[in-house]
N, C-alpha and C positions, 0 to 999 in steps of 0.2 A: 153506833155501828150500823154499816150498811146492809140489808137484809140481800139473799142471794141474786135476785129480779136486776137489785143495781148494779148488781158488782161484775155480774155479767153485762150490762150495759156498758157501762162505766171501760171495762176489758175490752171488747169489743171496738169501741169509740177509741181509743188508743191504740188498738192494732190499726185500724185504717187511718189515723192521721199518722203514724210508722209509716205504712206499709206506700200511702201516696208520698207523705214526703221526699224519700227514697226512691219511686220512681221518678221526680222532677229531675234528682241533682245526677242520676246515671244513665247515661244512652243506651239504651240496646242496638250494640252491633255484635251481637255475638250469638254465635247458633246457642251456647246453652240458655241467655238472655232470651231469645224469639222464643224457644222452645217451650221453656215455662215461663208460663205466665205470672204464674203464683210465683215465682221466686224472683224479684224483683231485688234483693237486695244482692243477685249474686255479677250482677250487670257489670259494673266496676273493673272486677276482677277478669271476668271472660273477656273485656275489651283491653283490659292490658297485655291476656297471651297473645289475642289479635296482632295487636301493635307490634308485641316481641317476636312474630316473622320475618322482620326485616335485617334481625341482627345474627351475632354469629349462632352458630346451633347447638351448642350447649349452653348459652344463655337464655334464646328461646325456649328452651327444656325447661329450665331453672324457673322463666317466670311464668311458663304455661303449669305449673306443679307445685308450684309454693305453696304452704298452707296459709291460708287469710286469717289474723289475728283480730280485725279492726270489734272495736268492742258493739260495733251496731248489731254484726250477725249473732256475739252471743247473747243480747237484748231482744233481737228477734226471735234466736232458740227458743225462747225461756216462755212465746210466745205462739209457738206452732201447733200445742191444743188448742187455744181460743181459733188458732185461721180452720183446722180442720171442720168445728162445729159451723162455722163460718161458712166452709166447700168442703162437704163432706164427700163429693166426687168431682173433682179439680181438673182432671184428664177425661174425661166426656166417657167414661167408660159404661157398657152396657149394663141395665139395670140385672140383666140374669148372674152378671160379675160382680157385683158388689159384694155381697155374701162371703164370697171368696176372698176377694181383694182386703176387706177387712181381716180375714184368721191370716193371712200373708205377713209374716216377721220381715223383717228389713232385708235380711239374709239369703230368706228364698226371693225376695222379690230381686237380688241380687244375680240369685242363680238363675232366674230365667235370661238375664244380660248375658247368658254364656252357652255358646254352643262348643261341645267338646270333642277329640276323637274319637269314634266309637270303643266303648269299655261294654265291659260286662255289666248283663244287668241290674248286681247289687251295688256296685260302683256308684253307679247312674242314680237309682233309688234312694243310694244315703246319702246323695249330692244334692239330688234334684232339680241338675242343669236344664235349659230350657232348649239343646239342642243336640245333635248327635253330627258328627260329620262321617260318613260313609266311605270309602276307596272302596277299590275293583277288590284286594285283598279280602275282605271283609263278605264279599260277596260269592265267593269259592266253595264255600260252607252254607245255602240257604236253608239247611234246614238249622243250621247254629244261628245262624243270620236271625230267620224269622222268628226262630223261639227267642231270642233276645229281646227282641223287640216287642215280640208278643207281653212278655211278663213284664217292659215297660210301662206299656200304653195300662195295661189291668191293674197295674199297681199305682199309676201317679197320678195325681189328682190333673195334674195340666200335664195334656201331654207333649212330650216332645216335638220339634220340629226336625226330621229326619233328612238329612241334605247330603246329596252327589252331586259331582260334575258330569250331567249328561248331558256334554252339549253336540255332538254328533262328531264323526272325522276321526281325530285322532287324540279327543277326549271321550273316552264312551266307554260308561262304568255296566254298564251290562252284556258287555261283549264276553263275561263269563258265564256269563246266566244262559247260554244258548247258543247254539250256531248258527240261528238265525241272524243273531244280532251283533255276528263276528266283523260287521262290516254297516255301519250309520252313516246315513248321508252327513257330508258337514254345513257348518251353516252358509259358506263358499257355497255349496250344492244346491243346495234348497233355496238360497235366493232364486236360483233357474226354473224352480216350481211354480206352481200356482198357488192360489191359497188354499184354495179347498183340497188339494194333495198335500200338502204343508200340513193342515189343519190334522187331516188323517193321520199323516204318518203318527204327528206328536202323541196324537189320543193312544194311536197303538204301544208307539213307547212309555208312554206315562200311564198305559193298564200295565205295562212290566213292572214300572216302577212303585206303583201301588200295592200290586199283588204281594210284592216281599215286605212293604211296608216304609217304602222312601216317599214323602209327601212333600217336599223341595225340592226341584232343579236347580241347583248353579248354575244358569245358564236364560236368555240368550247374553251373548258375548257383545256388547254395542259400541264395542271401541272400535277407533275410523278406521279404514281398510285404504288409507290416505294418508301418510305424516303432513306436516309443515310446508314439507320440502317438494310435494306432491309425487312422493313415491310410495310405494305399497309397502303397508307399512307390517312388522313381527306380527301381529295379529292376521294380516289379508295371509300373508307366504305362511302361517300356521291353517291357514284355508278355514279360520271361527271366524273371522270377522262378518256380520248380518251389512256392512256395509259401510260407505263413508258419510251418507246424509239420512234425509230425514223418508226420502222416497220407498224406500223397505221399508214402511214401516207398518203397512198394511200386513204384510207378510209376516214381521218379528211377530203381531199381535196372532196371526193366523195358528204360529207355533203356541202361544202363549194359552189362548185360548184351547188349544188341542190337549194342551196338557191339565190344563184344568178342566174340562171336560173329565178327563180321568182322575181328577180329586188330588192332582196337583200343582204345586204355586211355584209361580217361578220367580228368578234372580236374575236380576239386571248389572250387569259387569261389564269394566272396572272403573267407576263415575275418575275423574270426568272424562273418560279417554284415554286408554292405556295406547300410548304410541312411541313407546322408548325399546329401543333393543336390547338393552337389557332385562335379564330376568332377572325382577326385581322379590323373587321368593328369597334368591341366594346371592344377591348382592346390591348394593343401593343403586338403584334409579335413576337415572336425573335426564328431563326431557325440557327442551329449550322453549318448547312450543309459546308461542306468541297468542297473546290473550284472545285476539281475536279469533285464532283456532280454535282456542278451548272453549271460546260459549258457543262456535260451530258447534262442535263435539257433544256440546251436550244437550243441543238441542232435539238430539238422538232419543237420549236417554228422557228427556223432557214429553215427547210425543207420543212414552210409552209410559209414564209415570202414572196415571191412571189405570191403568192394564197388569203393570207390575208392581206386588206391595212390599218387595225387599229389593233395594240398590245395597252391590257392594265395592266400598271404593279401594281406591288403587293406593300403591304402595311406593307410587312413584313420587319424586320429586318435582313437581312444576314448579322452575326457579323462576319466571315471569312471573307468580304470583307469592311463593313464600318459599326460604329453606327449610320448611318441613317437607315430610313426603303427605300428601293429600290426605292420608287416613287419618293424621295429626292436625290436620289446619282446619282450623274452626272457619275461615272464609269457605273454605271447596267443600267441607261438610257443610257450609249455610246453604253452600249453593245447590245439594242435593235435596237439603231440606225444604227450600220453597216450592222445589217443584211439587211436592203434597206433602202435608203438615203432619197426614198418618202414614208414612212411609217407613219403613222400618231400616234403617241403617246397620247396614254389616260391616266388617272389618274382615280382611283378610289374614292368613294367620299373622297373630301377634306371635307367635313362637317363631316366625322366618327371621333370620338372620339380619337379614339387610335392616329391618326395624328394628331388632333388638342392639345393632351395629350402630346407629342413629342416634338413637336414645344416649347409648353408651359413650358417644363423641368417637367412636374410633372406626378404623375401616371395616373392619371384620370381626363376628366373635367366632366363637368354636365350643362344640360340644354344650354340656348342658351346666356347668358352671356357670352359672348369669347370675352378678352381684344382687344381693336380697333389693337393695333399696334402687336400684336399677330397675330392677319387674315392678316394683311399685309405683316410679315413676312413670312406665310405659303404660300401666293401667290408667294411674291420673291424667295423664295427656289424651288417650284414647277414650277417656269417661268427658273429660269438660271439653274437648274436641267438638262431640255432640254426636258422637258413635251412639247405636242404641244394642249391639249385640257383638260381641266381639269372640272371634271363631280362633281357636287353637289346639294344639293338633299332641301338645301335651299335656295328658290328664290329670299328673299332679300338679300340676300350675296350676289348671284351671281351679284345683280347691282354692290353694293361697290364694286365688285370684277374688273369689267370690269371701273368702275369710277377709280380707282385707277392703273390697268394697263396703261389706257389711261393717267394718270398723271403722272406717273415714264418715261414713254415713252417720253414725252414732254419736260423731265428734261435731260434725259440722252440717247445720244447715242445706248448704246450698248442694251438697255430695246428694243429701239423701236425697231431695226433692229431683236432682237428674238420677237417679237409680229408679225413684218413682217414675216419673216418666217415661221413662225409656220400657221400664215394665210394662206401662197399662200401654204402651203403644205395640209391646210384643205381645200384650195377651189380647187385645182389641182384634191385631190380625190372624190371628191362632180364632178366635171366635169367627171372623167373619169364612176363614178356610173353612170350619166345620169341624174342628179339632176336639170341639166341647161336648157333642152331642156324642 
C-alpha cells in the first residue's frame, strides 16, 4: 500500500496529464473557455453554443443550455480537490480575500452574480445578493432609503454594490432628492463642456449619490450618436449619447473620474452599441448594423475600458453577427471581455420581456407567469454566455435564480468554476472601489 506522500503524488500526476490532455483535443473560442483558465474541460461545449448562433433560435437556446453528460467532466468532478490543493487561488484574487473566499458556500458565491431591485433590508440579508438596483421611486423616502441601506452595509459581510441610472437629461434618479437637481446636464450637454467642468459637475453629483449611499452609476451611455445609416441615431434624439467615436473620450473619462472622486464607479452602456429603435426592455431588438459598424462602436467602449470596471451589454439583436440578442452571445460577451480580462460584465434586466420573449421562441410574454424551465434556461444562457452579474428587477426570481445556480453548480463542473469566476471578478472589483474597508 502506497503511503500518503505518493498518493498525493501519484493524484496530482493524473490530474495534469487529464487536465493537458483535454486542453490539446478543445479550442477555446469561447468567452466561458478564455475566462477560466482552470476549466479547460468546459471548451467543447461553449464552442458548440458559439456555432449554434447561426441556426434557428430555439435551437440555439436548446444547444447553448443542454446539460453535458460526457463521462470526462464527471472523471474530472471526482477530481476538483486534488486541482484546488494544486491552485488554491485560481482567479488572482487578493491576498486580504482569501480568508473569505474560502467560508463562501457555492451559493453565496452565487448571490454575489446577482444584483436585485431594491427590497427591504431583511430580504437582502437572507439572500445576500451582491447588488441593489435603485429607481427615482425608492429615492422619495431618504430617510427609508438610507436607513435600508444603512443596516445593509453593517450587516453583510460584502457589501453590496448600489446602482442607479444617473446619467444626466432625461435619466436622472436624483431629481427627487432636491430642486437643485430638477434639471441635469445630458450627456448631449456636457459633450459642449470642457473637462475640468465635466469633471466637477460629476464630483458634485456623485457627492449626492454617495451621501444616500449609491456607489454605482449606470451610466456613461457609449452607444453611437450615429446609426449605420449615418443618422442620429435613439440614443443621440434621447440627447445620452457621449458621442459617435472615439474623440469624447477624453471627456467620458472626465465624467468618469468625477464620479469617482466621490467614491463612485461607473457603468459603461450598452456594449457593443445600442443603435436600434426599438426599445428593446419591451420588445425584441434587431439592429442590421454591419460588422464593420460594430467594432466602430466598440472602439468607444474599448478607449474607456480601463477607466470603467463594469460594461453592460445590450439586449439587442445584432443579426450580422448572431440571432441571439448580444447579452446571450458568447462572441459579443468575448468581445467585451478582451477589452480587460477584470472587467465585470453586467446584464441588463433578465426580467424585460423582449429576453424572456427570446428564450421562449415567441414574440411576446406577459405578466409574470414565465414557465419554471424557461427562467432556468435564460439563466444558463446568460451564465455560459460569459455574463458575470446579472440585474433583475424581480425579487423573487432573483432567489430561484441564485437557488438554482447554486444547484447546477453542485451537479457539474464546469457551472461552478464560471459562478467561481464571475465571483472573484465581482469581489476583486468591490475591493479595488473600497467597499471592504
Amino acid at each position: 500500500m502506497m503511503n500518503k506522500k505518493w498518493c498525493v503524488i501519484v493524484a496530482s500526476a493524473l490530474l495534469f496529464g487529464a487536465v493537458f490532455c483535454h486542453a490539446e483535443e478543445a479550442p477555446l473560442d469561447s468567452t466561458a473557455a478564455t475566462n477560466a483558465a482552470a476549466s479547460t474541460a468546459t471548451s467543447a461545449t461553449n464552442a458548440a453554443a458559439s456555432t449554434a448562433t447561426n441556426v434557428d433560435t430555439n435551437v440555439a437556446v436548446n444547444a447553448a443550455t443542454q446539460e453535458p453528460t460526457a463521462p470526462e467532466l464527471v472523471a474530472l468532478d471526482t477530481l476538483a480537490n486534488s486541482a484546488d490543493t494544486v491552485a488554491p487561488n485560481p482567479y488572482g484574487l487578493p491576498d486580504d480575500l482569501m480568508p473569505l473566499w474560502k467560508s463562501l458556500s457555492i451559493k453565496q458565491k452565487a448571490a454575489q452574480m446577482v444584483m436585485v431591485y431594491m427590497t427591504p433590508a431583511d430580504f437582502m440579508l437572507k439572500n445576500e445578493f451582491g447588488g441593489y438596483l435603485v429607481m427615482k421611486n425608492h429615492l422619495k423616502n431618504l430617510d427609508k432609503f438610507t436607513a435600508n441601506i444603512r443596516t445593509v452595509n453593517d450587516s453583510m459581510r460584502i457589501k453590496p454594490l448600489v446602482a442607479a441610472d444617473q446619467e444626466g437629461g432625461l435619466v436622472n434618479r436624483i431629481s427627487v432628492i432636491s430642486p437643485k437637481w430638477a434639471r441635469t446636464p445630458s450627456a448631449k450637454q456636457m459633450r459642449q463642456m470642457t473637462e475640468d467642468s465635466i469633471r466637477a459637475l460629476a464630483q458634485e453629483i456623485g457627492a449626492v449619490l454617495d451621501s444616500v449611499g449609491i456607489n454605482l452609476n449606470l451610466a456613461p451611455v457609449l452607444d453611437p450618436a450615429k446609426d449605420s445609416r449615418h443618422k442620429n441615431s435613439f440614443m443621440e434624439e434621447s440627447n445620452r449619447s457621449w458621442g459617435e467615436d472615439t474623440l469624447n473620450a477624453p471627456k467620458v473619462r472626465a465624467f468618469v473620474q468625477g464620479m469617482r472622486d466621490s467614491r463612485v464607479q461607473c457603468v459603461s452602456k450598452h456594449f457593443p452599441g445600442y443603435d436600434s429603435w426599438t426599445n428593446s426592455d419591451h420588445q425584441i431588438a434587431v439592429s442590421a448594423t454591419p460588422k464593420a459598424k460594430i467594432a466602430h462602436n466598440v472602439e468607444f467602449f474599448k478607449a474607456l475600458s480601463n477607466d470603467i470596471p463594469v460594461t453592460m451589454m445590450s439586449s439587442v439583436r445584432f443579426i450580422r453577427i448572431s440571432n441571439r440578442p448580444a447579452v446571450f452571445e458568447p462572441r459579443i460577451v468575448k468581445m467585451a471581455r478582451d477589452m480587460s480580462p477584470e472587467t465585470v460584465i453586467l446584464t441588463d434586466d433578465l426580467w424585460g420581456v423582449s429576453l424572456r420573449a427570446w428564450v421562449s421562441g415567441t414574440e411576446r410574454v406577459k405578466g409574470k407567469g414565465y414557465p419554471a424551465k424557461d427562467f432556468r434556461k435564460l439563466v444558463r444562457t446568460a451564465l455560459m454566455a460569459g455574463n458575470d452579474m446579472f440585474m433583475i428587477t424581480y425579487p423573487q426570481k432573483a432567489v430561484e435564480m441564485v437557488n438554482y445556480l447554486s444547484s447546477i453548480a453542485k451537479q457539474n463542473r464546469k457551472y461552478k468554476e464560471r459562478i467561481e469566476e464571475s465571483c472573484a471578478r465581482i469581489l476583486k472589483m468591490k475591493y479595488k472601489a473600497g467597499l471592504f474597508n
